[in-house]
C-alpha positions in Angstrom: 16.7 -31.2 -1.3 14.1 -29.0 -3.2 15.6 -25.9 -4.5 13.2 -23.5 -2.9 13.9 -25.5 0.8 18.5 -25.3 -0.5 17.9 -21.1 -1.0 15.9 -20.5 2.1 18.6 -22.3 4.2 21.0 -20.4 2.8 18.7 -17.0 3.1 18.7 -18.0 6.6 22.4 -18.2 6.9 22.8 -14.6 4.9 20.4 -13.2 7.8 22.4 -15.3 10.9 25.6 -13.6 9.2 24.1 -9.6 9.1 22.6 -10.4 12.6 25.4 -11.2 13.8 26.6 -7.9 13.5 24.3 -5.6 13.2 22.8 -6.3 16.5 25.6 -8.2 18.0 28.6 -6.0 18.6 27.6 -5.3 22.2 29.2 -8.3 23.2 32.9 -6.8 21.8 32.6 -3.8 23.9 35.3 -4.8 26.5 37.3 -5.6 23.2 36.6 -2.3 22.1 37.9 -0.4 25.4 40.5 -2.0 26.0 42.2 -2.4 22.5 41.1 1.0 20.6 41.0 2.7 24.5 37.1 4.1 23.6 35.5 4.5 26.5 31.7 3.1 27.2 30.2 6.0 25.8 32.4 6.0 22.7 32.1 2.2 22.4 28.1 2.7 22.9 28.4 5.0 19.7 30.5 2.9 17.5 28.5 -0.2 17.8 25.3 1.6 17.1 26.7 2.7 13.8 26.0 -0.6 12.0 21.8 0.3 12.7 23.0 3.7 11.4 24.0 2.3 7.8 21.1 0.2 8.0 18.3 3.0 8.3 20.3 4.4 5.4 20.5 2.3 2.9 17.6 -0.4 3.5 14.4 1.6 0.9 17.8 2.3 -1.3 18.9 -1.6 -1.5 14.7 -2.4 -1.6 14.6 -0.6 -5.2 17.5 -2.3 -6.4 16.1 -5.6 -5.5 13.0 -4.6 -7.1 14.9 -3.7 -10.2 18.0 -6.1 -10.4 16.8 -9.0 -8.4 17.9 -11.1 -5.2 21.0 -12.9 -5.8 22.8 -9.8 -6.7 21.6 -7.4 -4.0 22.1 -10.5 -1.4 25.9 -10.9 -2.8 26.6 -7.4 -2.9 26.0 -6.6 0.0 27.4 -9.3 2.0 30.5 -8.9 0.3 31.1 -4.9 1.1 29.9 -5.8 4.7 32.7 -8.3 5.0 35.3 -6.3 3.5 33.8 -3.0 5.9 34.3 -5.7 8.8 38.0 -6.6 7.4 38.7 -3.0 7.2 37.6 -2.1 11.2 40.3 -5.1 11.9 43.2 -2.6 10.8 41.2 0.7 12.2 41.6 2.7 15.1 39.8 5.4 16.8 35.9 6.1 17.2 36.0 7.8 13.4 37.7 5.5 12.0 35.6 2.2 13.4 32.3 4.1 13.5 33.1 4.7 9.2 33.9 0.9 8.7 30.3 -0.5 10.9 28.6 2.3 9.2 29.4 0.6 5.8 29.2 -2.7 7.1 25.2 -1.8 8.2 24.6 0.0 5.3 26.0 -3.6 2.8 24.1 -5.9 5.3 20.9 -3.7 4.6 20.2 -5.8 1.6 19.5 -8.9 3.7 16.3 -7.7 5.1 15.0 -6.3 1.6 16.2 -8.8 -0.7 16.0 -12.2 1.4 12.1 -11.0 2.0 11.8 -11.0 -2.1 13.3 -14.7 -2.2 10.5 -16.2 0.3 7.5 -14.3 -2.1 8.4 -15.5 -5.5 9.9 -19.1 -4.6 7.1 -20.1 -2.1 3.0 -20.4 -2.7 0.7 -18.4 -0.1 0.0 -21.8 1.8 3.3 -22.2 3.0 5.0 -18.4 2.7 4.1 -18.1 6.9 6.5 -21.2 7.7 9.1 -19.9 5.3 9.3 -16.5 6.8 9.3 -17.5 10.4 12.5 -19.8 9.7 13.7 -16.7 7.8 13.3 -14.7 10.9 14.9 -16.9 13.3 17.9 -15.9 11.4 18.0 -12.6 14.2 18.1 -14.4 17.5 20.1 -17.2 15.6 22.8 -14.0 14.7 23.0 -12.6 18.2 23.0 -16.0 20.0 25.9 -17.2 17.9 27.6 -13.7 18.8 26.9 -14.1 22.5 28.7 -17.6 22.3 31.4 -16.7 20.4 32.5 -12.9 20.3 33.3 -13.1 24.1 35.8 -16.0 23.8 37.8 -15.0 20.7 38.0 -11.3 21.7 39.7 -12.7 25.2 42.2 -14.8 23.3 42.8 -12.6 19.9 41.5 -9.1 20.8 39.2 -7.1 18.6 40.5 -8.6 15.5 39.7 -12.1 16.0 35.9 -11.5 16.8 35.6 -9.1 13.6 37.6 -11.8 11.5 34.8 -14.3 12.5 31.8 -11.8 11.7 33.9 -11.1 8.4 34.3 -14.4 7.7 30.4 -15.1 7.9 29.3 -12.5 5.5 31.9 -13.2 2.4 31.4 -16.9 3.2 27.4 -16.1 2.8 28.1 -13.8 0.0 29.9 -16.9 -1.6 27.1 -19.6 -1.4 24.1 -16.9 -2.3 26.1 -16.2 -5.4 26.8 -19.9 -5.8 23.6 -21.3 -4.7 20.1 -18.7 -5.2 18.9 -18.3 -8.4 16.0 -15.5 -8.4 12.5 -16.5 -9.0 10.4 -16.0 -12.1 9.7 -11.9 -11.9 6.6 -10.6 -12.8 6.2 -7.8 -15.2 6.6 -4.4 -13.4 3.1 -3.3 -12.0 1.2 -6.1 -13.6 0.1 -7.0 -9.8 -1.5 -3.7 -9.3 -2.6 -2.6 -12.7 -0.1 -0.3 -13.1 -0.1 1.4 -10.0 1.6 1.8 -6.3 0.3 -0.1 -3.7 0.6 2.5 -1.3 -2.5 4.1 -3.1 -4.2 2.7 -0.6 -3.6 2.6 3.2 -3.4 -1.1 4.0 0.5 -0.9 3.6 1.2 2.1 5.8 -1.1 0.8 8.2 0.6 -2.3 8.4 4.0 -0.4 8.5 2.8 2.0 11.5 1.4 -1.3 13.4 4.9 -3.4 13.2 6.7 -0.6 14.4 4.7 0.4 17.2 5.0 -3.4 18.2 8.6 -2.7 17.8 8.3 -1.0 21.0 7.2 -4.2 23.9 10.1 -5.8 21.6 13.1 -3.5 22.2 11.7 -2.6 25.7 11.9 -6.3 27.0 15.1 -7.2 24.9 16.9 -4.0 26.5 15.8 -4.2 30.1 15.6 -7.5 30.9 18.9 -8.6 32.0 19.3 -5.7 34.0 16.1 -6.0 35.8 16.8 -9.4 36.8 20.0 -8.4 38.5 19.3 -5.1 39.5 16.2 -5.5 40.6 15.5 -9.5 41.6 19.0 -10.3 42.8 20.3 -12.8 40.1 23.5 -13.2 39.1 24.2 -12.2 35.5 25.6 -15.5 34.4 22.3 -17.0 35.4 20.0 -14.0 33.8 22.0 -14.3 30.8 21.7 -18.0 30.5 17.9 -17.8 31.5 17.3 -15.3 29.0 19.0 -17.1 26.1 16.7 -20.3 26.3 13.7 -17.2 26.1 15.8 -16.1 23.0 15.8 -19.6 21.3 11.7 -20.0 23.1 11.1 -16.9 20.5 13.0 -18.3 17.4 10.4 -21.3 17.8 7.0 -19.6 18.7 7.8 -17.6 14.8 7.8 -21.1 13.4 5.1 -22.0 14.8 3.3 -18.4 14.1 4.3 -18.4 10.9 2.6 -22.0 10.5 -0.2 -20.7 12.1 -1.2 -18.0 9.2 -0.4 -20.4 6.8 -2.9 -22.8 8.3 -5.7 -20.3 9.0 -5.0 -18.4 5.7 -4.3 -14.7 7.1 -1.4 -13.0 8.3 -3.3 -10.3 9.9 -5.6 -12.3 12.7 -2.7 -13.5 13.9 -1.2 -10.2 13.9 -3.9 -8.5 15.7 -4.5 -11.6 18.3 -0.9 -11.6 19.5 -0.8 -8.1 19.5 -3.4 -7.8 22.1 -1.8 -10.6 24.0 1.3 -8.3 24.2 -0.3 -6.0 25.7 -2.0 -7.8 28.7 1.5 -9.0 28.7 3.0 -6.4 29.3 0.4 -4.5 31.4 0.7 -8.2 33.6 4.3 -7.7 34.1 4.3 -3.4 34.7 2.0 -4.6 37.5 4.1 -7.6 38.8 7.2 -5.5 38.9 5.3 -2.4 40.7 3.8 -4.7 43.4 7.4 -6.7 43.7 5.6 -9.9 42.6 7.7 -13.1 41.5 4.9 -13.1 38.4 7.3 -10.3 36.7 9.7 -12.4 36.3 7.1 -15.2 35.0 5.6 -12.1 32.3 8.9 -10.8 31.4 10.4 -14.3 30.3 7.1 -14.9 28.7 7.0 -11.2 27.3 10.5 -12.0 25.7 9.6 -14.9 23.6 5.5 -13.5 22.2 7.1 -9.8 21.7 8.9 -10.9 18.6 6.3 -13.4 16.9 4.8 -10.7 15.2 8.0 -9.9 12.8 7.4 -12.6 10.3 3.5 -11.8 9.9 4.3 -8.4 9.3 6.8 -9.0 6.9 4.6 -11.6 5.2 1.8 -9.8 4.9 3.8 -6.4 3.6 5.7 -8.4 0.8 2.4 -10.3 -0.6 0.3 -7.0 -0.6 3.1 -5.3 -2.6 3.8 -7.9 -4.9 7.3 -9.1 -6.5 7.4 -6.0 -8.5 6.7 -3.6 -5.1 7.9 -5.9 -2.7 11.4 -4.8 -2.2 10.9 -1.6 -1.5 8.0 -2.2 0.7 10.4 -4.2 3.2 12.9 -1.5 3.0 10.6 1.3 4.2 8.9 -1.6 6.7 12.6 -1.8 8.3 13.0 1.0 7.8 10.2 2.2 10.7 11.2 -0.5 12.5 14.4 -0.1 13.4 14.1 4.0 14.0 11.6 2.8 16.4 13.9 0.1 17.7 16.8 2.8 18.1 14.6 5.3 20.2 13.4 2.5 22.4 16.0 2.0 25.1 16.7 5.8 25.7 13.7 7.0 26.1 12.6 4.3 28.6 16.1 4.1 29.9 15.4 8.1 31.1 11.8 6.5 32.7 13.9 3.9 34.4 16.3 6.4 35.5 13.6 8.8 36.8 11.3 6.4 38.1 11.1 2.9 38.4 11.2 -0.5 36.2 7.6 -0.5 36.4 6.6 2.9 34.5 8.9 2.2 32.0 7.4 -1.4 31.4 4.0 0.1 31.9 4.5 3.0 29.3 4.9 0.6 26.7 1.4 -1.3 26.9 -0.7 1.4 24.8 2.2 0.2 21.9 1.0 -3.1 21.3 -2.8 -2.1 22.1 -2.7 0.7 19.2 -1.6 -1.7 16.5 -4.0 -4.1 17.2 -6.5 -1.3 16.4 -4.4 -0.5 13.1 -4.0 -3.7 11.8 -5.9 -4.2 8.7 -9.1 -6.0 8.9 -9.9 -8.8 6.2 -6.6 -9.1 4.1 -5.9 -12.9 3.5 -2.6 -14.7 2.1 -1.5 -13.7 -1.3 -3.7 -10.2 -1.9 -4.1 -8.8 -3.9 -0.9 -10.3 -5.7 -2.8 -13.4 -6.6 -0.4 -14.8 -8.9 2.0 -15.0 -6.6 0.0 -18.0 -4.7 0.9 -20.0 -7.7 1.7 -23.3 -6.3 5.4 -23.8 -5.9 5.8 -26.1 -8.8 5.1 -23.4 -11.0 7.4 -21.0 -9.9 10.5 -23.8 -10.0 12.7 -23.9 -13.1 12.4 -26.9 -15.3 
């Protein structure tokens, strides 16, 4: 196999094993309360603190990508996040396990700055759209293989066994990332733009602020939808869940096929801005399906969960070749960095609309989000700008 196609497989595993539990220790809650005796609200704290490390560490881990390079950020971090996970097997108490997924966020932080840096130096513009949607399957890759497999180990070995596992995934990562990537040919430091930052400009920040507002229809539908469907359409939650899991694996395919998409029509940003809008009729579609009790809600909201995360990879494609190899890393760290504050506020705030009003307002509060990126993605930025030696074909870019 070509080396470039070998590291991105295993990038993709490094991001299935910090998925898996950054985003997926919701499904060890009953674990939680019944072996450490937290109740829901404690358990609701402790599994947030792995997004807690994240925000904290991910510009922090974006510099020392910039500086050091890939494959020692990548096995770094992996490797304190499965010791952190290692250590929570032996804690007890909400301190004690909030300290331990705290560290655990904060090592798998690197993952989202450093796997990002692999994709730009080891792939040429044409392609960099495919490679970053496979690289961002790696999320509903992580959280589907903790919905399938945190349930049944924490019924037949507690806590422990389902940490062991998510353990287990990191320092097994952490091995073949230190085995297997070898960082691309750097740049020198600011050749790509003369010297200076490329947040001298506003294309960056513009493309930050639009991401994270489309954040928003994400974590809205991701957060709400199983509870809708039982709540407020009847189904049983075996059958929402199940329903909502083949949307999950829908969305991990419509970001290959996005991704393939900018590669083929040589911008990031038109698709951006296209599917953005298309979020927001959407959304507005399904506020207005679930207000008149119409079966098309549950038509929009399954459709709403698979084109609500397309837009990742773009973003994340177009962020990393506008700062260049030399910028790149800590332009993904502040881009998840906006992201997942955004992604943290979501469910509360419309939680407190859902809680006050109805499904509807909450759904239909969030379709000025996608409508205001669309007006703030950048207009006229194609693949590889301005970092123009970093569309080098891939050849170039391989060791002899």
């Amino acid at each position: 196999m070509n080396r470039r196609w070998s590291i991105l497989i295993v990038g993709l595993f490094a991001m299935i094993a910090g998925c898996a539990y950054q985003y997926g220790l919701p499904y060890l809650i009953p674990a939680l309360r019944a072996d450490n005796g937290l109740t829901l609200r404690q358990a609701a704290i402790v599994i947030s603190c792995p997004v807690a490390g994240l925000l904290v560490a991910l510009a922090l881990w974006g510099i020392a990508a910039d500086r050091w390079g890939e494959r020692v950020i990548l096995s770094t971090g992996l490797t304190i996040a499965g010791l952190a996970l290692l250590a929570a097997t032996t804690a007890s108490g909400t301190p004690a396990l909030g300290a331990c997924f705290f560290v655990a966020g904060a090592g798998g932080a690197s993952i989202h700055a450093a796997s990002g840096r692999l994709i730009l130096g080891w792939f040429a513009a044409h392609e960099r759209g495919l490679a970053m949607g496979v690289r961002q399957t790696g999320q509903p890759l992580g959280v589907g293989l903790a919905a399938l497999t945190l349930p049944p180990l924490a019924a037949r070995a507690g806590l422990a066994g389902g940490l062991y596992l998510l353990a287990g995934c990191c320092l097994g990562a952490a091995l073949l990332v230190a085995v297997l990537v070898r960082d691309p040919a750097r740049p020198e430091t600011g050749e790509e733009h003369r010297g200076g930052s490329p947040y001298r400009t506003p294309v960056l920040w513009r493309i930050h602020a639009a991401s994270a507002l489309l954040v928003v229809p994400q974590f809205a539908v991701s957060a709400f939808a199983l509870v809708y469907l039982v709540d407020a359409r009847g189904w049983d939650g075996a059958t929402a869940g199940r329903t909502l899991a083949v949307a999950q694996v829908g969305g991990a395919v419509a970001r290959l096929v996005v991704g393939h998409w900018s590669d083929r029509t040589g911008s990031r940003v038109r698709p951006m801005r296209t599917l953005a809008v298309a979020i927001g009729v959407i959304m507005l579609v399904l506020a207005a399906g679930v207000i008149s009790g119409r079966e098309i809600a549950t038509v929009a909201l399954l459709a709403a969960a698979v084109v609500t995360v397309t837009t990742n990879g773009l973003a994340f494609t177009a962020v990393a070749e506008y700062a260049g190899r030399s910028w790149a890393g800590r332009a993904l760290g502040i881009q998840n960095t906006g992201q997942n504050l955004l992604a943290a506020a979501t469910p509360p705030v419309l939680g407190a609309l859902v809680t006050g009003a109805a499904y509807g307002t909450a759904f239909g509060a969030v379709v000025v989000f996608p409508l205001a990126a669309a007006l703030l993605v950048p207009a006229g930025l194609g693949t590889g700008q301005p970092a123009a030696e970093d569309a080098q074909d891939a050849s170039d870019l391989s060791p002899s």
